[in-house]
N, C-alpha and C positions, 0 to 999 in steps of 0.2 A: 233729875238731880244734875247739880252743874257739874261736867264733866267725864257726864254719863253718856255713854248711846248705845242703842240697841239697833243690831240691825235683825231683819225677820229675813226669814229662806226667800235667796232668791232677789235681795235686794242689793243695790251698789252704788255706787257713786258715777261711777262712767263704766259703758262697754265699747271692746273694739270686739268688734266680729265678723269674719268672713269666713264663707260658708259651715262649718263644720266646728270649725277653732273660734277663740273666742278669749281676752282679756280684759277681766274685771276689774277696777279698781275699790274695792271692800270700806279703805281707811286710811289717812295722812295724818301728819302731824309729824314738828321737827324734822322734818326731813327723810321720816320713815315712810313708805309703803307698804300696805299690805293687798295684796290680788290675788287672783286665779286663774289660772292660765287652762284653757282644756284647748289638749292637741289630737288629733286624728290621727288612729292605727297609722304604720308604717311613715309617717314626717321625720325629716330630721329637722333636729331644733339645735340653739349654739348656746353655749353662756360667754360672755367674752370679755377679758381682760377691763377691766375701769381704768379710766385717764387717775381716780384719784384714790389712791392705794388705800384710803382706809374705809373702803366700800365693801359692806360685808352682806351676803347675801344666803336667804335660806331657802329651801326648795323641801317642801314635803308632801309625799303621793299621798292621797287623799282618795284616788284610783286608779288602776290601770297598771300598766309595768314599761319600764325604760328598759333601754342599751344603754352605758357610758362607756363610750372610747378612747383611752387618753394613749399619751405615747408607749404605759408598758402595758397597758391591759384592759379587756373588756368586764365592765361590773353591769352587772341584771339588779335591779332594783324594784320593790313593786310596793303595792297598798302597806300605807304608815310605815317605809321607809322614808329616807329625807338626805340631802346631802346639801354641805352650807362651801361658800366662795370666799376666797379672801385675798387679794394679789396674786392674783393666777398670772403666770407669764406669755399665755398665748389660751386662746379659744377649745374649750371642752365642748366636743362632739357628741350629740343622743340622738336614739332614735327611739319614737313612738313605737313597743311592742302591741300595745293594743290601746283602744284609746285612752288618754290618760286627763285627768284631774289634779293640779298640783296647785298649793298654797305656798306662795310666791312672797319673801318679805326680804325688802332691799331700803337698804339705809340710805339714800340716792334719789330727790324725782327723777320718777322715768318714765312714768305713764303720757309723760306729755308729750315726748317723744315718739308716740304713740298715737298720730293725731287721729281726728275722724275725720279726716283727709283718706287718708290710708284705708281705711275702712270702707271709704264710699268709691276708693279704687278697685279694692278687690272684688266689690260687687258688679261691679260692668264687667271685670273677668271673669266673673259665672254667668253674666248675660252673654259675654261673645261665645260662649263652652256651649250656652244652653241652642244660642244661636245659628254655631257649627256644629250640627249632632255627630261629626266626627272628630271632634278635639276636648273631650270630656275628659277631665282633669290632665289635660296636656301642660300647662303649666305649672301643676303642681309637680312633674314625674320631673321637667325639663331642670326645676327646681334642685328636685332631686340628686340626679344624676350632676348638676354644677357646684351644689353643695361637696358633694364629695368628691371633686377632680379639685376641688378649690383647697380641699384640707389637705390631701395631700402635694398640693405646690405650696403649701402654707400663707397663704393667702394672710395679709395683715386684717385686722381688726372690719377696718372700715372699707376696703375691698372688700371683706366678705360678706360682713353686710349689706353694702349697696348690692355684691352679687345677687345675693338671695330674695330682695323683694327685686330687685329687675326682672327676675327671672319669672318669680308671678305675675308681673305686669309687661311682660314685654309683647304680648300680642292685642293690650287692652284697644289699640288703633283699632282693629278690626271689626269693633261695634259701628266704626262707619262705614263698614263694605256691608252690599243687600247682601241677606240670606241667600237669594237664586245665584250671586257669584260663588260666595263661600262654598256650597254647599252642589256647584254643577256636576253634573254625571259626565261631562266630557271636557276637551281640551278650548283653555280659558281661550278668547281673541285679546289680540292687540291689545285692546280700549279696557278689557278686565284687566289683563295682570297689570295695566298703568295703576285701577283700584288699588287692587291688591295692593301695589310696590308702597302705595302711600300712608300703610298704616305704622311704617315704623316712625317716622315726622307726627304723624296724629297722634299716636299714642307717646311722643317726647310732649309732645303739647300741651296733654290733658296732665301730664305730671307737672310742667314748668308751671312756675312762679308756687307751688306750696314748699314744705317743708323738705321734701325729698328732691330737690333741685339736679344733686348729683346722681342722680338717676338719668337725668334727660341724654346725658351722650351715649348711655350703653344702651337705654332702650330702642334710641335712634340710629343706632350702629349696628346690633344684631346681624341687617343682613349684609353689610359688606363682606367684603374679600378679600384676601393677601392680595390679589394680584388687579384688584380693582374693579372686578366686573359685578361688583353686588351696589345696593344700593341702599339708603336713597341719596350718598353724595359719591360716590365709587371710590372711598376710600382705599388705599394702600397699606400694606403692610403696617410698620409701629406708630401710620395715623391712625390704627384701630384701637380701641383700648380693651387690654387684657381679658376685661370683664365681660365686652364685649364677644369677643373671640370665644369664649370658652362656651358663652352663651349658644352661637353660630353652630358648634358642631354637637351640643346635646339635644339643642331645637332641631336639630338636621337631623339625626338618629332617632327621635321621639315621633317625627312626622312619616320616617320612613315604614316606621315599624309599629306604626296607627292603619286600623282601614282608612279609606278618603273613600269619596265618592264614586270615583274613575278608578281606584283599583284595592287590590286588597292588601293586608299589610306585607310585607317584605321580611327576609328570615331575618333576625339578628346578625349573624355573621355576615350574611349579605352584605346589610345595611354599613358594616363598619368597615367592611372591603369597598366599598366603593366610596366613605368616608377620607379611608387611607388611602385609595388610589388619585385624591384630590389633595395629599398635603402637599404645601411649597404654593400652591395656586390658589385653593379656597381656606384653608387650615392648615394653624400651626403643627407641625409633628409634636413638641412637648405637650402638646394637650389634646392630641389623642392618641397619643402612647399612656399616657394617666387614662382618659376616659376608656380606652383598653382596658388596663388593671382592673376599673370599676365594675366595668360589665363582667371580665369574670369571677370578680370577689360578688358583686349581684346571681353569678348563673345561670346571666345570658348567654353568654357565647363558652366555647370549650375553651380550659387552660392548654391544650392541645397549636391554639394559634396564637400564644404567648410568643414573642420574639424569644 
């Protein structure tokens, strides 16, 4: 019948998926979408403010259970709950309690935003994870922890977003270093860590020229320095950009406090004592006195070494 469709379980119009998460696009028309979002146990995900205020958006659990964080209060929400968006003045905060299924309808395309571009990047970040058998779901935790240092410096719209896929792709270079570097039991030579140094240029690379453009200078900045001895241009202080930087000391505390090949992981408190005994030189102090706060609102480290 004209202006009838049936869709059967399981069918869609377009997926984006990497690893675990996954968005579908179900139905369009006038400018409506209707999707499905599944997000993986403990993720934080964003909703965020629209450039055009009469963008109204609805969310209903279908399964699983959330967090919602806003400025006065924490809301738990779970199976055939729903919560709808309408001129919000700044980005609401969730997290994945357990894995979740929601039914996603935004009066706005947005799925195209959404390229499978993106998709086919996050899948060489579980190739390099699967790669380095010591950096499994290293990007998704580095994620993590920048998501949350980023909400609380209230980070705008579109810094926050570029923050949060940078942060999944910011070691994607490293599918061009061999597994026998990655992955040696001893102290790299020379002629390695030159490998090594070049994955954050390679993995700016493989992002330039798509849709995520403004991604290329955080992902290729990660590992500089305040004080210029990081690489791959030895960048200076406020020639880092923000995104970058905040990136530098959650990837630094996530690698510390991972096993590696050559040794095993490091305590927490350790890891952010000798984080903090580098600020002024490798890292900014406002952003790891936040990634402080984090760790002990997470229950990593004791509130005990609170300033």
């Amino acid at each position: 019948m004209k202006g009838f469709k049936v869709g059967k379980k399981g069918s869609f119009i377009e997926r984006v998926k990497y690893d675990t998460n996954e968005i579908s696009l179900l139905s369009r028309g006038d400018g409506i979408e209707v999707l499905t979002q599944s997000i993986e146990k403990d993720r934080l995900f964003f909703v965020y403010p629209s450039d055009n205020k009469n963008v109204f958006e609805f969310f209903y659990l279908l399964s699983g259970e959330i967090l919602c964080e806003t400025e006065d209060e924490k809301i738990t929400l779970g199976t055939q709950e729903y919560f709808s968006i309408k001129e919000i003045d700044e980005p609401i905060h969730f997290k994945a309690l357990s894995d979740v299924t929601m039914l996603w309808v935004i009066t706005e395309p947005t799925f195209v935003h959404i390229s499978e571009k993106i998709s086919s990047l996050m899948e060489i970040v579980k190739q390099v994870e699967i790669k380095d058998c010591y950096t499994e779901k290293h990007s998704d935790r580095v994620a993590n922890y920048a998501g949350k240092v980023a909400k609380k410096m209230k980070l705008n719209k579109e810094q926050l977003e570029n923050l949060i896929f940078a942060s999944y792709l910011h070691d994607i270079g490293k599918i061009n270093v061999p597994s026998e570097i990655l992955n040696k039991p001893g102290r790299l030579t020379e002629e390695e860590y030159e490998i090594i140094k070049k994955h954050p240029a390679d993995g700016a690379e493989m992002v330039r020229g798509t849709n995520y453009d403004e991604l290329v200078p955080i992902i290729e900045q990660h590992h500089e320095r305040l004080n210029g001895s990081g690489y791959p241009f030895g960048l200076k202080g406020d020639e880092i950009l923000l995104e970058a930087k905040i990136i530098a000391v959650c990837d630094t505390f996530d690698a510390m406090t991972g096993d590696r090949s050559y040794r095993k992981a490091f305590d927490p408190a350790y890891a952010l004592d000798v984080i903090k005994s580098l600020i002024g030189t490798h890292y900014e102090e406002e952003i790891v006195d936040i990634f402080e706060e984090v760790l002990i609102e997470e229950g990593l480290i004791s509130k005990n070494l609170e300033k």
